[in-house]
C-alpha positions, 0 to 999 in steps of 0.5 A: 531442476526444472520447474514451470516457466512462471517459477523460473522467471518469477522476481522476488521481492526488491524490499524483501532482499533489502530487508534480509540485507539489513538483518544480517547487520543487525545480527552481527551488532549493526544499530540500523535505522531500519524503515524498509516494511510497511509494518508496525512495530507492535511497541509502538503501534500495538492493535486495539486492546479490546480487539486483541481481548475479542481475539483471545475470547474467541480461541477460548470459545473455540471458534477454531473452525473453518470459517464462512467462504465469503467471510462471517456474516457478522463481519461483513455486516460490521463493514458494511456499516463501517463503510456506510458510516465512516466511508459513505459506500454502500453495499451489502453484505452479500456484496463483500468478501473478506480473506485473508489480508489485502493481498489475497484479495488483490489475487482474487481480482487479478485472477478474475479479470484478468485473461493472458495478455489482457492489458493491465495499467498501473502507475509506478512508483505502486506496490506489486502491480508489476508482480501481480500482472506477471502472475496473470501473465496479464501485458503490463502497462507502467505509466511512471509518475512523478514528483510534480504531481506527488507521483499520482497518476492522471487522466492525461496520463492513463488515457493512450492505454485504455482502449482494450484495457482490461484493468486500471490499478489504482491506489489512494492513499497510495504505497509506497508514496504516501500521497492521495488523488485530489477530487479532480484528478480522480475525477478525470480518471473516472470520467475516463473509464465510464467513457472507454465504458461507454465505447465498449459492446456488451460482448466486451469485458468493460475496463474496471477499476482495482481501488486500493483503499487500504490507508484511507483512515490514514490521511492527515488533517485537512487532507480528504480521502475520495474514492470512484463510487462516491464522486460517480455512483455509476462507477459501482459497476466497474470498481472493486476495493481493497480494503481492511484492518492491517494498517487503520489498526496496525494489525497486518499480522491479524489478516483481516481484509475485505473487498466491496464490489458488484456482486458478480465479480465478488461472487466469483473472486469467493469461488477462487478463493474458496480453492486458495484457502485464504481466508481470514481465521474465524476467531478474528473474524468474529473479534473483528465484527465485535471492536467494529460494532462500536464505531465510537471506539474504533473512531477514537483508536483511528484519531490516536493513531493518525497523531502518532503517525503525523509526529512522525511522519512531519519529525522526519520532513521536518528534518530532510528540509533543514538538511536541504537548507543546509545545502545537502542534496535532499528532498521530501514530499510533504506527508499527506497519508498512510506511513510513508515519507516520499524522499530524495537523495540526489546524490548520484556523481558525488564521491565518498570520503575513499575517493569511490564516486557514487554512479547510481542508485543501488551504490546510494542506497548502499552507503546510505545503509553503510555510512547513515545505518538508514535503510529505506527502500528505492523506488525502482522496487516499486517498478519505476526506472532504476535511475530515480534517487527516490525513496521509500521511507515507512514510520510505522517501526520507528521510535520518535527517540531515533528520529534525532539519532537518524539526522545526526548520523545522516548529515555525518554521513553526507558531510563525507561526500564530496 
């Protein structure tokens, strides 16, 4: 059957695929440790509880309407102060358009910015950059990281593709490592920018910024959170955020997010948008503008949560060192933010208690899912090579009371490799 040529060579989703493969084990009986989606459990992480009461006051006063193009006022007025107060950003409400979650907002830059063929940079491991430039049909450009900067890019990195560059893709705290920029290297990227700006005649389109934020309430302790237009106000030209409620309120089934940029770019990300339809429902719209007026709360709620996700997050580092003192061929990347763990599993070349050697990543995670019932996601689903042995590991559906039972039938399992 014929479609257009974008439908035909569109790639789904790698984590999507692991996933559907993973529940059809836990149909059939199969206890799987399953830490694949960067997801909550609502057991384990439910949203507020006066923002789900905010939620149900609202559908019983109605509010079922269409909501404002750019968002209810008393929304974007509630993250205006948000980031003003919490963030140190300022922008106004009229420079702020909420939609329907982070991603349509990550559409609405792609769609705005981006021309065919424009070149677009972006690091791997990162989560869909790859498949949003395919959507634009936009000339990726894949700088692949590593663990030695805690797979963060750099400006020395970023600096051979920034002549002609219509887009750098950044995100800190970043998906799917769980790792954030330091203050210099952040710096040294924006440095980068604003100079390539400096460069460009007013007929070009300067080279802006995509600053992925969505984790930032999520860092651990004595870890800090940096973003361009605080180190460099001039950067508030060139930069447009991502942001929102799904993971500071483990409410990704809510969709509220939010973008912040010069008023011209969100202004026209609105207008797209308002022919996508995306926007966030306006009941929890509203509740949303309500559990933010007080800050008092949410900064309670936010403490409680990064606590939660510290236990676990340090729970499993904790253990993949033991194992590698142990002697077995594994790694982590200490925990820094977000819910995600960054480990290795080095184990390419070695042979299975059948005699079958395992020769490359997909036969690893296989029998790592098979063998350790532990399903995580490598990271060539994020763009990198399909050689690396890194891995995704999210907390945000895990029990503390598995965390145990994890280690237990993963050094059973790696005891079986020879």
């Amino acid at each position: 059957m014929k479609v257009s040529k974008l439908a035909e060579n569109i790639i789904g989703s790698e984590i999507i695929k692991l996933a559907a493969e993973v529940n059809e084990k836990i149909k059939s009986g199969e206890k799987i440790y399953n830490f694949t989606i960067g997801d909550f459990n609502p057991k384990e992480f439910p949203i507020p509880e006066e923002l789900k009461q905010f939620i149900l006051e609202e559908y019983q006063n109605n509010q079922t309407n269409y909501p404002a193009a750019d968002g209810m006022l008393e929304l974007r007025e509630a993250v205006s102060r948000l980031l003003k107060e919490r963030g140190g950003l300022t922008y106004a409400a009229d420079e702020i358009l909420i939609a329907g979650g982070a991603r349509p907002i990550i559409y609405s830059i792609f769609r705005t910015l981006v021309d065919p063929e424009d070149k677009v940079i972006f690091a791997t491991p990162s989560w869909n950059n790859n498949h949003y430039t395919y959507l634009h049909s936009g000339n990726a450009i894949m700088i692949e990281t590593h663990p030695e900067t805690n797979f963060m890019p750099r400006a020395e990195d970023i600096r051979p593709y920034v002549s002609g560059a219509s887009l750098l893709a950044l995100c800190s705290p970043q998906n799917p490592t769980g790792t954030v920029f330091s203050k210099k290297d952040l710096s040294e990227i924006c440095q980068l920018v604003l100079e390539e700006n400096k460069k460009r005649g007013a007929d070009q389109k300067p080279l802006y910024v995509m600053y992925d934020q969505i984790y930032w309430a999520l860092t651990q302790e004595g870890i800090s959170h940096y973003d361009p237009v605080s180190l460099f106000p001039e950067m508030k030209a060139y930069t447009i955020y991502v942001d929102g409620i799904s993971k500071s309120l483990s409410a990704t089934g809510v969709r509220v997010g939010w973008s912040m940029g010069p008023k011209p770019i969100i202004d026209k990300m609105k207008s797209i948008l308002s022919h996508v339809g995306a926007w966030a429902p306006k009941a929890e719209q509203l509740a949303t503008a309500r559990y933010l007026s007080d800050l008092k709360a949410y900064d309670t709620f936010i403490v409680q949560q990064n606590q939660k996700i510290k236990l676990r997050l340090h729970g499993f580092y904790d253990g993949f060192m033991k194992l590698k003192q142990e002697g077995f061929a594994v790694d982590a990347v200490s925990p820094q933010a977000a819910i995600y763990l960054t480990v290795c599993f080095n184990l390419q070349g070695k042979k299975t208690g059948d005699g079958k050697t395992l020769s490359n990543t997909k036969e690893v995670t296989a029998f790592l899912l098979n063998e350790a019932k532990l399903a995580i996601v490598p990271f060539y689903a994020f763009g990198t090579s399909v050689e690396s042995n890194w891995y995704r590991l999210s907390v945000g559906t895990c029990s503390l009371k598995d965390i145990p039972e994890v280690f237990q039938k993963l050094r059973e399992a790696l005891l079986l490799l020879k």
